[in-house]
Each structure stands twice: as structure tokens, then as C-alpha cells.
OpenMM code with the backbone's topology and positions (N, CA, C; nanometers):
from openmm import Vec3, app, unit

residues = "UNK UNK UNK UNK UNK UNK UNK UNK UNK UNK UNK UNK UNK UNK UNK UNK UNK UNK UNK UNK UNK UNK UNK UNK UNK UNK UNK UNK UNK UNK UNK UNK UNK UNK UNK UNK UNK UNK UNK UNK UNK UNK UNK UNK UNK UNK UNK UNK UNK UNK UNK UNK UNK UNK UNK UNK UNK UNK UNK UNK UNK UNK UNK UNK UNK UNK UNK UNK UNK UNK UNK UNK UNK UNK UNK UNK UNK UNK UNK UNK UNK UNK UNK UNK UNK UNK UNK UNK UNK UNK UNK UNK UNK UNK UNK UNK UNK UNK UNK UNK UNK UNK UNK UNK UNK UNK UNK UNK UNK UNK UNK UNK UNK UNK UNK UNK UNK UNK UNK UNK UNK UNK UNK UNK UNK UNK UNK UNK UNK UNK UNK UNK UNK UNK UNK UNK UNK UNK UNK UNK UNK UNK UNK UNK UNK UNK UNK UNK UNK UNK UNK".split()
positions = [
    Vec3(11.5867, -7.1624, 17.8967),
    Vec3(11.7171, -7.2002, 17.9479),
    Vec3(11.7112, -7.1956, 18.1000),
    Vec3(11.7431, -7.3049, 18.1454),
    Vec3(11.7548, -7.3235, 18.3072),
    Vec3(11.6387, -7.3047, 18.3779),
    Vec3(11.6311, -7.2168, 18.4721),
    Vec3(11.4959, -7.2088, 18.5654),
    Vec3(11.3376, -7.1509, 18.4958),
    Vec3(11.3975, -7.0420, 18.3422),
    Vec3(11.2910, -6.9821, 18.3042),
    Vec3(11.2388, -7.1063, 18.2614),
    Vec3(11.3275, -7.1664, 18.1576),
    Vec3(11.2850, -7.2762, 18.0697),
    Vec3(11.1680, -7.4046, 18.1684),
    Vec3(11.1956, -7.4440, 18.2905),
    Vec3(11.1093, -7.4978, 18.3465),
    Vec3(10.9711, -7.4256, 18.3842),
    Vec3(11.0050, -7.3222, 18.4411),
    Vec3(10.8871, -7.2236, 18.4561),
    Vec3(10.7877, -7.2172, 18.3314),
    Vec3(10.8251, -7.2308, 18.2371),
    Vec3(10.8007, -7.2198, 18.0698),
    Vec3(10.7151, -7.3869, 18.0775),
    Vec3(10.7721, -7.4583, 18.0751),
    Vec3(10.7557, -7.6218, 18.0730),
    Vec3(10.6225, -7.6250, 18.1697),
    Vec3(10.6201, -7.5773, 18.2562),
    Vec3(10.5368, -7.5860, 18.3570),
    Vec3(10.3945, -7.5150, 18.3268),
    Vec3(10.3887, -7.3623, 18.2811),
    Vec3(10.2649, -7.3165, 18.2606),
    Vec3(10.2543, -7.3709, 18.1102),
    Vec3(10.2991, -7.3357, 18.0243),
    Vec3(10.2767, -7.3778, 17.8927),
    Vec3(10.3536, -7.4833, 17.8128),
    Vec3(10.2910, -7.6368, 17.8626),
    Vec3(10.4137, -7.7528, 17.8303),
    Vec3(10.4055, -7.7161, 17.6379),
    Vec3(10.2864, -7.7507, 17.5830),
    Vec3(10.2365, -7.7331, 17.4425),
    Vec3(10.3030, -7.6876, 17.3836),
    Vec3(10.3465, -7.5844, 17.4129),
    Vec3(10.4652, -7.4673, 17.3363),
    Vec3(10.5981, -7.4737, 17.3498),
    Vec3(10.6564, -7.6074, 17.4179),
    Vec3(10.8305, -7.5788, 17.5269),
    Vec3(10.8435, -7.6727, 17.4191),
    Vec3(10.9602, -7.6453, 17.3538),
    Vec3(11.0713, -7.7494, 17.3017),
    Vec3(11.1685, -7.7820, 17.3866),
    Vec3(11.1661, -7.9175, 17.3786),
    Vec3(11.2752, -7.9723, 17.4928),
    Vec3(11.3451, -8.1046, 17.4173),
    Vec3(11.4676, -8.1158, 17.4683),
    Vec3(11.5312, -8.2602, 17.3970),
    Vec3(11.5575, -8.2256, 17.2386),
    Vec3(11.5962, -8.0810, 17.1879),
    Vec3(11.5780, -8.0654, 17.0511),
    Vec3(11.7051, -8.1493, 16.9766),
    Vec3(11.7896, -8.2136, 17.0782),
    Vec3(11.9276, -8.1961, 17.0276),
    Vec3(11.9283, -8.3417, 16.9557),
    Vec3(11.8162, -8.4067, 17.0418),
    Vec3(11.7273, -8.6017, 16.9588),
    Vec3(11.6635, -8.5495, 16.8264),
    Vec3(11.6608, -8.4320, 16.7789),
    Vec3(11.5741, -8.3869, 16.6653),
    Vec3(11.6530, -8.3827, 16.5265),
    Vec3(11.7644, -8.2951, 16.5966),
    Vec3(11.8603, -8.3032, 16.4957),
    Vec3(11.8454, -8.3773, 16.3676),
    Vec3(11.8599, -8.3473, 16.2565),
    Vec3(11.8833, -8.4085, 16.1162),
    Vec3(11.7713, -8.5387, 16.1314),
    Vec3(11.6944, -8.5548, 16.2094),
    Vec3(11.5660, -8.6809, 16.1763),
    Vec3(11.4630, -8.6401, 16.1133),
    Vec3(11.3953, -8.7490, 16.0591),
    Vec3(11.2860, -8.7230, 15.9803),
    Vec3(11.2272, -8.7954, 16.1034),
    Vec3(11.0890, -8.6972, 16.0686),
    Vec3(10.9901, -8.7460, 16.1852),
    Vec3(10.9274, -8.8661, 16.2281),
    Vec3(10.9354, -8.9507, 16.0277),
    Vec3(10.9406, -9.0963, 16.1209),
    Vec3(11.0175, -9.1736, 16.1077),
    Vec3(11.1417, -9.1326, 16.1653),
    Vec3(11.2169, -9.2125, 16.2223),
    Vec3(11.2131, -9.2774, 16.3681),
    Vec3(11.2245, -9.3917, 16.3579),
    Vec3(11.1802, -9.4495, 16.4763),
    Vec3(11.2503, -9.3869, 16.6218),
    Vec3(11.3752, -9.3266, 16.6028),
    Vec3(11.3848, -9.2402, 16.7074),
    Vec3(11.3630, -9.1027, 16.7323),
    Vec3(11.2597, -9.0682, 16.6625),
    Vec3(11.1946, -8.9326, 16.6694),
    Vec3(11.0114, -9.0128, 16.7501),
    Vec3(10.9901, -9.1240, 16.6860),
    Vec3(10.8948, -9.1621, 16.7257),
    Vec3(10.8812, -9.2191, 16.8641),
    Vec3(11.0130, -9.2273, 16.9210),
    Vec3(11.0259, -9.2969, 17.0853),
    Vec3(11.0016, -9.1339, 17.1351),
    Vec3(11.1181, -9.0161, 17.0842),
    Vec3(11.1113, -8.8355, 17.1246),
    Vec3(10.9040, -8.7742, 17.1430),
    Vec3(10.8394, -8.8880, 17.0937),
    Vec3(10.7380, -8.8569, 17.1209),
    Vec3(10.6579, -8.8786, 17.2038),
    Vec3(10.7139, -8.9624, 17.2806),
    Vec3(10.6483, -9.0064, 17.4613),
    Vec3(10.7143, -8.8783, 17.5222),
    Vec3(10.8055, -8.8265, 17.4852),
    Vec3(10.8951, -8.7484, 17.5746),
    Vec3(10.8738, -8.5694, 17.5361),
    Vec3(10.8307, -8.5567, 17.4364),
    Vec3(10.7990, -8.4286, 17.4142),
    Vec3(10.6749, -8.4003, 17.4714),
    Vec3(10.6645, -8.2333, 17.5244),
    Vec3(10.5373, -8.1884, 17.5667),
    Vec3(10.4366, -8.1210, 17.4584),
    Vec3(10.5665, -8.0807, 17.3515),
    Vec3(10.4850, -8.0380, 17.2384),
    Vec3(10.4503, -8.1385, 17.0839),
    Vec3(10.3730, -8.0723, 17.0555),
    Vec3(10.3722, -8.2024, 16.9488),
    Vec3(10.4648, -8.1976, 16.8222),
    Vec3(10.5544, -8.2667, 16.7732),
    Vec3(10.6112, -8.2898, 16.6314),
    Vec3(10.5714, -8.3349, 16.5367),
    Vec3(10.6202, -8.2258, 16.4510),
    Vec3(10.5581, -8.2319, 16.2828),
    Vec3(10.6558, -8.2474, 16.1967),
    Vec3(10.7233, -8.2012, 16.0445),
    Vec3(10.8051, -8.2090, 15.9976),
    Vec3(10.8017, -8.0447, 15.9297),
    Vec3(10.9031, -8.0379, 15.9546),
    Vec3(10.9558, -7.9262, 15.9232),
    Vec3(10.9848, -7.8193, 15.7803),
    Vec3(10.9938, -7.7466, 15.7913),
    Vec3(10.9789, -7.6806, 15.6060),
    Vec3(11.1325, -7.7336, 15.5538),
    Vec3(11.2292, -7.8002, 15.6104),
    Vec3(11.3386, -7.8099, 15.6188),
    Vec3(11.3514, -7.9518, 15.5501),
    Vec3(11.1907, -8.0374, 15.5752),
    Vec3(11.2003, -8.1760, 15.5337),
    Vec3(11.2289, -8.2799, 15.6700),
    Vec3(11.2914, -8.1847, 15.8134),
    Vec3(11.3069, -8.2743, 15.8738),
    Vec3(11.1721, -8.2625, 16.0323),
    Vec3(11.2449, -8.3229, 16.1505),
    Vec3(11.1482, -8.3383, 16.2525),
    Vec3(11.1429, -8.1632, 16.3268),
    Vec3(11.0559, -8.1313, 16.3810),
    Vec3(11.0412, -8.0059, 16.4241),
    Vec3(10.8797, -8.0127, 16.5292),
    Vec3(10.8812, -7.8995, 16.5672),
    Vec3(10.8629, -7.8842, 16.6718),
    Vec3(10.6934, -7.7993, 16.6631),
    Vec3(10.5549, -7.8362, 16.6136),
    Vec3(10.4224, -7.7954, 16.5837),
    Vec3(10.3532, -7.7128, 16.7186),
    Vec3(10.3864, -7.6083, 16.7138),
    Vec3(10.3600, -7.4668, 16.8529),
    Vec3(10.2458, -7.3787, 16.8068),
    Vec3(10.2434, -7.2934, 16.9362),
    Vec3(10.1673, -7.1911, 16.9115),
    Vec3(10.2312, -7.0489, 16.9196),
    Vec3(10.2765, -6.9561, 16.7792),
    Vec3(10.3800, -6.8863, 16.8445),
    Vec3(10.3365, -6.7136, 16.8204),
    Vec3(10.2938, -6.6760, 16.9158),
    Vec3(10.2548, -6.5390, 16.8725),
    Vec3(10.0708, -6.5357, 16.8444),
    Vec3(10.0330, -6.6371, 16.8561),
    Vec3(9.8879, -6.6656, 16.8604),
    Vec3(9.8877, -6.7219, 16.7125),
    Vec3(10.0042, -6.7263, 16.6693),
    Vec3(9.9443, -6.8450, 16.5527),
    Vec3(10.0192, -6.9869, 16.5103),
    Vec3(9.9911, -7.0788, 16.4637),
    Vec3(10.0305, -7.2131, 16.4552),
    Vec3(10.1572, -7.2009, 16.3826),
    Vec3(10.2538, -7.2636, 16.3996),
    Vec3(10.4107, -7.2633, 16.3443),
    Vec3(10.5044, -7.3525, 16.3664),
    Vec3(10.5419, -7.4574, 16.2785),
    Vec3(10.6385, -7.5419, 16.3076),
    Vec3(10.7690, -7.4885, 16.2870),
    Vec3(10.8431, -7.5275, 16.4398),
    Vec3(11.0385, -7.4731, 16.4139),
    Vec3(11.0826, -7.6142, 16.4097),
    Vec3(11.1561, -7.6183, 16.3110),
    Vec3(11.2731, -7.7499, 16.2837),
    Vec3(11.3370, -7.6989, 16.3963),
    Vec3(11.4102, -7.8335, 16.4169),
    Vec3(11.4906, -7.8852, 16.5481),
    Vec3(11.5961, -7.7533, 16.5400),
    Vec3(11.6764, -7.7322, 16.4087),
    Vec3(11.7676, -7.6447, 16.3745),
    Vec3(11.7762, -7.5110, 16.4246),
    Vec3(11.6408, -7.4357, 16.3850),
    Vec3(11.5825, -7.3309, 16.4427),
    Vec3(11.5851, -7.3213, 16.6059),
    Vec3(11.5362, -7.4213, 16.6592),
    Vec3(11.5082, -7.4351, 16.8113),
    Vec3(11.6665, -7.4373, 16.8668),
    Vec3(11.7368, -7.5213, 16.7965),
    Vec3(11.8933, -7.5077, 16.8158),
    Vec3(11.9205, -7.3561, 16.8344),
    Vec3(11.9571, -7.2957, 16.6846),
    Vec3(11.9653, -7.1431, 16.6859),
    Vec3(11.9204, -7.0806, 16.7828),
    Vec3(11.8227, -7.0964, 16.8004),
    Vec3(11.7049, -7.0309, 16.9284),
    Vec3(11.8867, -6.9804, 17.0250),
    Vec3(11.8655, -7.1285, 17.0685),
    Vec3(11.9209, -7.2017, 17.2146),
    Vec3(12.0765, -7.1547, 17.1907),
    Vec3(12.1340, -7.1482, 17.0942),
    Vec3(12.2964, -7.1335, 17.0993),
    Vec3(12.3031, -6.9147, 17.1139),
    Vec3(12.1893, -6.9047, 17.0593),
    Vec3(12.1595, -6.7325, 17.0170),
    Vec3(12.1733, -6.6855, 17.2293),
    Vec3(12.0938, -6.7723, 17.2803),
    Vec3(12.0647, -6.7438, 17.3936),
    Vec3(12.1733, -6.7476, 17.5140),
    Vec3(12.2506, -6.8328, 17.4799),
    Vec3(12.3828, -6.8940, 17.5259),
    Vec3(12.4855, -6.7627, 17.5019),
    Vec3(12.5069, -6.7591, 17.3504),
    Vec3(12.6116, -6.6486, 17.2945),
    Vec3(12.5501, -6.5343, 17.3930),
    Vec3(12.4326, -6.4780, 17.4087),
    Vec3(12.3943, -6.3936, 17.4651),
    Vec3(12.4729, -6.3885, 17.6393),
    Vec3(12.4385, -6.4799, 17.7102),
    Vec3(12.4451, -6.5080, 17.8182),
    Vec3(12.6066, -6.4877, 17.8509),
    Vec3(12.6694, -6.5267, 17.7804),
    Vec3(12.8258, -6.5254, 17.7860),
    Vec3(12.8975, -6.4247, 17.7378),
    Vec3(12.8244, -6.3398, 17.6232),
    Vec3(12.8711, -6.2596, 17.6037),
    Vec3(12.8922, -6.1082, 17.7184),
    Vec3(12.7418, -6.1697, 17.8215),
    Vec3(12.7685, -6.0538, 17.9592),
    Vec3(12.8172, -6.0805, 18.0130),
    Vec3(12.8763, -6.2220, 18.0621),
    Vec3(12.9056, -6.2437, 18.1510),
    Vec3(13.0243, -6.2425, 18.1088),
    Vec3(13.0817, -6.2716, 18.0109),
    Vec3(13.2508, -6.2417, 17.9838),
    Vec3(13.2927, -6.0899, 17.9710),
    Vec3(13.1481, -5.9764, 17.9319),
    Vec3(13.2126, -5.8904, 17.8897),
    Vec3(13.2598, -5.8404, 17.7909),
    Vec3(13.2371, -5.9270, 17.6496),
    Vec3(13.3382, -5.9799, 17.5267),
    Vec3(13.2475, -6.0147, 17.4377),
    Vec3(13.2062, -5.9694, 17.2782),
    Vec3(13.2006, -6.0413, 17.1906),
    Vec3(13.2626, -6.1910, 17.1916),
    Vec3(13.1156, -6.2568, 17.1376),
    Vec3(13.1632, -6.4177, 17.1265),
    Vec3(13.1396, -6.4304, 16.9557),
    Vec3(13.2220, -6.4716, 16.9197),
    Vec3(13.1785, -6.5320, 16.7478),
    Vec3(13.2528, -6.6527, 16.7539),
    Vec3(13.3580, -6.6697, 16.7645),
    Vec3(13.3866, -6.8213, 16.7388),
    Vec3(13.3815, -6.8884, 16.8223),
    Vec3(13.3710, -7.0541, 16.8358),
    Vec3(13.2755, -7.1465, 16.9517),
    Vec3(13.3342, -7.2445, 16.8867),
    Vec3(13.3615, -7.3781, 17.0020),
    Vec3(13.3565, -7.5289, 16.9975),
    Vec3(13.2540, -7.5820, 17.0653),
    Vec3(13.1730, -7.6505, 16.9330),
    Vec3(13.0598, -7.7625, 17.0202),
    Vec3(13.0876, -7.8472, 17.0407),
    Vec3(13.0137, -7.9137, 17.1411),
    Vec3(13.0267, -8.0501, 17.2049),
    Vec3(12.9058, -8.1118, 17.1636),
    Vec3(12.9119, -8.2477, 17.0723),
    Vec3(12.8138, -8.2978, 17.0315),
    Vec3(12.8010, -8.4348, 17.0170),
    Vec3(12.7144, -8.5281, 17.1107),
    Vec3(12.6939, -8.6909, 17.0855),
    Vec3(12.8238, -8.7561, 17.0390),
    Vec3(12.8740, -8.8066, 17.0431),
    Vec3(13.0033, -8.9180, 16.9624),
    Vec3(12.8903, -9.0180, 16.8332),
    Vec3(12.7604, -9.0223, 16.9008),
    Vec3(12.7331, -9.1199, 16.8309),
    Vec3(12.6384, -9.0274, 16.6678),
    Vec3(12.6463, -8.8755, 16.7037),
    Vec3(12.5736, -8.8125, 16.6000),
    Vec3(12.6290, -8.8405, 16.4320),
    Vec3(12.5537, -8.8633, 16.3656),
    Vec3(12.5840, -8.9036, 16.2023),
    Vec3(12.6346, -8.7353, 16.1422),
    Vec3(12.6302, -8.7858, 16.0025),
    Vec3(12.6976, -8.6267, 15.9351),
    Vec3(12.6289, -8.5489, 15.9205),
    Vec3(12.4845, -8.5766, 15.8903),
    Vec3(12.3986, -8.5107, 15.8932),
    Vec3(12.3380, -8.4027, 16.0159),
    Vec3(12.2870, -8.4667, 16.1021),
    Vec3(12.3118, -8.4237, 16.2669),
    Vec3(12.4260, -8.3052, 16.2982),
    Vec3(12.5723, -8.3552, 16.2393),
    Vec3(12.6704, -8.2822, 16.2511),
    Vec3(12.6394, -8.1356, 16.1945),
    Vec3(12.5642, -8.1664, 16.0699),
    Vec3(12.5854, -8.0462, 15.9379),
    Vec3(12.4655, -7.9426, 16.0466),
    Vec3(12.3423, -8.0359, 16.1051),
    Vec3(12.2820, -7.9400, 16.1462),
    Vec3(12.2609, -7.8571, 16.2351),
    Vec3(12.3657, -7.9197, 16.3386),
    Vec3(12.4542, -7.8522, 16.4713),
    Vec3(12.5062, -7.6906, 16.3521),
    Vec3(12.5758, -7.7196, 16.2757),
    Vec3(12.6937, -7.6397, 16.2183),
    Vec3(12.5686, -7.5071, 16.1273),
    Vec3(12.4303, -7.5769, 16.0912),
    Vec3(12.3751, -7.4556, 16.0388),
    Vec3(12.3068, -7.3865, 16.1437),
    Vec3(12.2871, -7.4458, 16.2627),
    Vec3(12.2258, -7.3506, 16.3628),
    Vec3(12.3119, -7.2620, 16.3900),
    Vec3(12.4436, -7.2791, 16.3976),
    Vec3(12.5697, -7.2632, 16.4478),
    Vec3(12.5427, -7.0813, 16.3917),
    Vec3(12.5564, -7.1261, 16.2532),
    Vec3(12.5359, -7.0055, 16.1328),
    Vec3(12.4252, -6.9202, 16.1681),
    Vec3(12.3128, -6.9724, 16.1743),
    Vec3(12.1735, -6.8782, 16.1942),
    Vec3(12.2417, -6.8009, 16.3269),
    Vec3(12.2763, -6.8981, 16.4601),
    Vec3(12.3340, -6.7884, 16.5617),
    Vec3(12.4257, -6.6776, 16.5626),
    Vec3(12.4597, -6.7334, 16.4165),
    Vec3(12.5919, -6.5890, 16.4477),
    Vec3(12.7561, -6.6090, 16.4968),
    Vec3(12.7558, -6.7342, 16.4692),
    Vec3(12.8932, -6.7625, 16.5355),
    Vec3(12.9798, -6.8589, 16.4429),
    Vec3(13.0386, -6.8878, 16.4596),
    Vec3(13.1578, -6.9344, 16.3705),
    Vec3(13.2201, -7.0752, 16.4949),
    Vec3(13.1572, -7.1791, 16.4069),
    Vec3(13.2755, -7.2867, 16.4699),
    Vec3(13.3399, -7.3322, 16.4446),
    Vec3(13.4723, -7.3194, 16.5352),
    Vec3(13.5892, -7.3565, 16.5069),
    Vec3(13.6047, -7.5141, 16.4960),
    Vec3(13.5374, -7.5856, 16.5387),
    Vec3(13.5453, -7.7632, 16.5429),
    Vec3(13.4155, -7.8074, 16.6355),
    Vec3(13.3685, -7.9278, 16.5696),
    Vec3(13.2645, -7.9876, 16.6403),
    Vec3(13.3477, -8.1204, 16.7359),
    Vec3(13.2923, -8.1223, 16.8003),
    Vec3(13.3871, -8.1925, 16.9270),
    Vec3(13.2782, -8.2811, 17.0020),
    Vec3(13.3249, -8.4380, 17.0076),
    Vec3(13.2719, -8.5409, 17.0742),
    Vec3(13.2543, -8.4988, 17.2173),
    Vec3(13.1149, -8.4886, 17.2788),
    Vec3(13.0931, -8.4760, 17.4151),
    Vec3(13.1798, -8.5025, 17.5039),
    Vec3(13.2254, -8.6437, 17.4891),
    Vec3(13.3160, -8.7018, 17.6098),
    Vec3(13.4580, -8.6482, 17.5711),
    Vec3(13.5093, -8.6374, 17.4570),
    Vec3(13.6762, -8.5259, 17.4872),
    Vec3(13.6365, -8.4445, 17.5416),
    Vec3(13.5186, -8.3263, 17.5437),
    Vec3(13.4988, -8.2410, 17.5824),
    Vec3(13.5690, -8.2485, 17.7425),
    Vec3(13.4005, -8.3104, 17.8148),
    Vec3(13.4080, -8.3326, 17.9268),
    Vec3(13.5535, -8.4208, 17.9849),
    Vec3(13.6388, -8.4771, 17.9195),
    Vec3(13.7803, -8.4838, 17.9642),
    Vec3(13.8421, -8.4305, 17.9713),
    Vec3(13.8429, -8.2853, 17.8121),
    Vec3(13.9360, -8.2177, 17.8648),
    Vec3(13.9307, -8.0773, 17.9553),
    Vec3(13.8179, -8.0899, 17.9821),
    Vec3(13.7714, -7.9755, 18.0431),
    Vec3(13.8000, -8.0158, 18.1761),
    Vec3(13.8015, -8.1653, 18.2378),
    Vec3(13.8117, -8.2555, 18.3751),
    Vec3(13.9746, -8.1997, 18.3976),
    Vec3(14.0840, -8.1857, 18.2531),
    Vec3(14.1764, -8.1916, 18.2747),
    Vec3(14.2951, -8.0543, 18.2992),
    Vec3(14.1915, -7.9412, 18.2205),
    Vec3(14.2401, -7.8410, 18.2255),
    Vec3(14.2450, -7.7683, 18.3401),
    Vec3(14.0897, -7.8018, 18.4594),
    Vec3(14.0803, -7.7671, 18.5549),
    Vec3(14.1166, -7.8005, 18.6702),
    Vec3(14.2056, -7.9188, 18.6402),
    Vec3(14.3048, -7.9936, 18.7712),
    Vec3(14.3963, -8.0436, 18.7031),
    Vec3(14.5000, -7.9565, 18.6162),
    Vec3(14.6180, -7.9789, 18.5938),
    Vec3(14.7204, -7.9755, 18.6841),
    Vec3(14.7141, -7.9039, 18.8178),
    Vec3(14.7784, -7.9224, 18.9230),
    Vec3(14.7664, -8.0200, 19.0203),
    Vec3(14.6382, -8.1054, 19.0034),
    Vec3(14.6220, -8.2279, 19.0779),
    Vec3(14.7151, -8.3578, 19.0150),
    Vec3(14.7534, -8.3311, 18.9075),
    Vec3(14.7966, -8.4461, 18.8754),
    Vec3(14.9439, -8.4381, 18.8517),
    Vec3(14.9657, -8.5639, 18.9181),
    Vec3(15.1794, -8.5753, 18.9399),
    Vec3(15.2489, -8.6617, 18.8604),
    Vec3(15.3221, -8.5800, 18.7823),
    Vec3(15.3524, -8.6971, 18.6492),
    Vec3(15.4321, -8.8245, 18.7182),
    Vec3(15.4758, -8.8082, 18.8178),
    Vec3(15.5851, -8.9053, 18.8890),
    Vec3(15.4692, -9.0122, 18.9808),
    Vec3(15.3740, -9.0050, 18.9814),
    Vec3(15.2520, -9.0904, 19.0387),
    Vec3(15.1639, -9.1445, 18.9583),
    Vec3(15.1583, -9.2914, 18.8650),
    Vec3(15.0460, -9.3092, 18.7084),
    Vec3(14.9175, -9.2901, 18.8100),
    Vec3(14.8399, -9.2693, 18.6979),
    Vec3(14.6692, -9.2311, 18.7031),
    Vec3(14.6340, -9.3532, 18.5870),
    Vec3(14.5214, -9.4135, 18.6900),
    Vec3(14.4295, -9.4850, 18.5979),
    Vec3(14.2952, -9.4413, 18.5976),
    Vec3(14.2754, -9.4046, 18.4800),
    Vec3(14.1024, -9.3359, 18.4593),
    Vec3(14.0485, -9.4545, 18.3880),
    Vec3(13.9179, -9.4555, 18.4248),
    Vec3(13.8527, -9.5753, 18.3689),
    Vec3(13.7122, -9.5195, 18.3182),
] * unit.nanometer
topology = app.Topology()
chain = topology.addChain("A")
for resn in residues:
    res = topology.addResidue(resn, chain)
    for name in ("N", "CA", "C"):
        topology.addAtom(name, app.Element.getBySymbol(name[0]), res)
């Protein structure tokens, strides 16, 4: 995550999962798991899960993590991070996920969700997100007596 995660990318690309979130609910040959393969540093296999995942070296021995897992990983690390910095148990969470993700994709956002430990309250299209988050944080910028055109 963030600076380690490059530092990580950098000495040991082989082992870095990156872009797991293109992994989601695909089978490995799917042709857009097969473009995720110019772009990955590590190599992809298929997963005990049936789907695309992530063929490492982990602990000195060979181990494929489905995308799901690598998710978990990543949301485990997050809950962590926020939980110091708020101070506060975190269990329940809204994700923000692709508009264009299928149900499947969805379901597997929602089981990482589970492996992390958290409870989500609603899966949520990226772009409401990022609107309403644009909107909550400059609710005083805006004058109902003046229209706004967002485009």
C-alpha cells in the first residue's frame, strides 16, 4: 500500500500483486485478464477458487492467491490503517466499485469484504462515490440561489 507497496514493486516485482481489482471474478482466459498480462509483474495462474490469481513466491514456497484473497489482503490493510488513525473499530464499510463491474465481480468485492472482517453496508458505483464525496466536502460552496452546471 502506497510507498511500501512501490518499494515492494521495485526490489521484488515477481511477487507484487498489482491491478488486482482487473482480476476480480475473471477466469484467466479471459481476454481481459489476458491484456492484465502485459501489465502484471507477477505471473497469473488460476486460482483454487476456479478464477484468475496471482502465481508468487510466498514464504519460500510457490502459491497462487486469487484476486479475492489479494483483495482481502488489501481491504485487511486499509481497515487496519483507519482503524489508527480514527481511533475506532471499523466493521461496517461502503465500497466503491467500477460502474461497469458484472455480478460476479460484485459478489467478489463482497467475499473479500467477509475474509476482511467487515460488513458492507452497500457496494457503490465509483463515480457516485467520487460525487458525493466532491459534494459533502463543499456543501458550503454551493448557493442554491446561483444554478451549477456539472458536466
Amino acid at each position: 500500500l502506497g510507498d511500501a507497496a512501490l518499494a515492494q514493486i521495485r526490489s521484488n516485482a515477481k511477487n507484487s500483486c498489482r491491478n488486482f481489482k482487473h482480476l476480480l471474478g475473471r477466469k484467466v482466459d479471459a481476454p481481459d485478464v489476458q491484456i492484465e498480462t502485459f501489465w502484471s509483474t507477477s505471473k497469473l495462474a488460476e486460482a483454487d477458487d476456479g478464477f484468475a490469481g496471482y502465481d508468487v513466491t510466498y514464504k519460500g514456497e510457490p502459491r497462487v492467491f486469487s484476486a479475492v484473497e489479494v483483495t482481502a489482503m488489501y481491504l485487511t490493510k486499509l481497515k487496519e490503517l483507519t482503524e489508527k488513525w480514527c481511533e475506532a473499530k471499523v466493521t461496517d464499510v461502503v465500497i466503491a466499485v467500477p460502474s461497469g463491474f458484472a455480478d460476479v465481480q460484485r459478489q467478489a468485492v463482497l467475499d473479500a469484504a467477509k475474509v476482511a472482517g467487515l460488513s458492507v453496508l452497500r457496494l457503490m458505483n465509483e463515480h457516485t462515490a467520487t460525487a458525493l464525496t466532491y459534494g459533502i466536502y463543499r456543501s458550503n460552496d454551493f448557493d442554491p440561489e446561483k444554478p451549477m452546471t456539472v458536466a
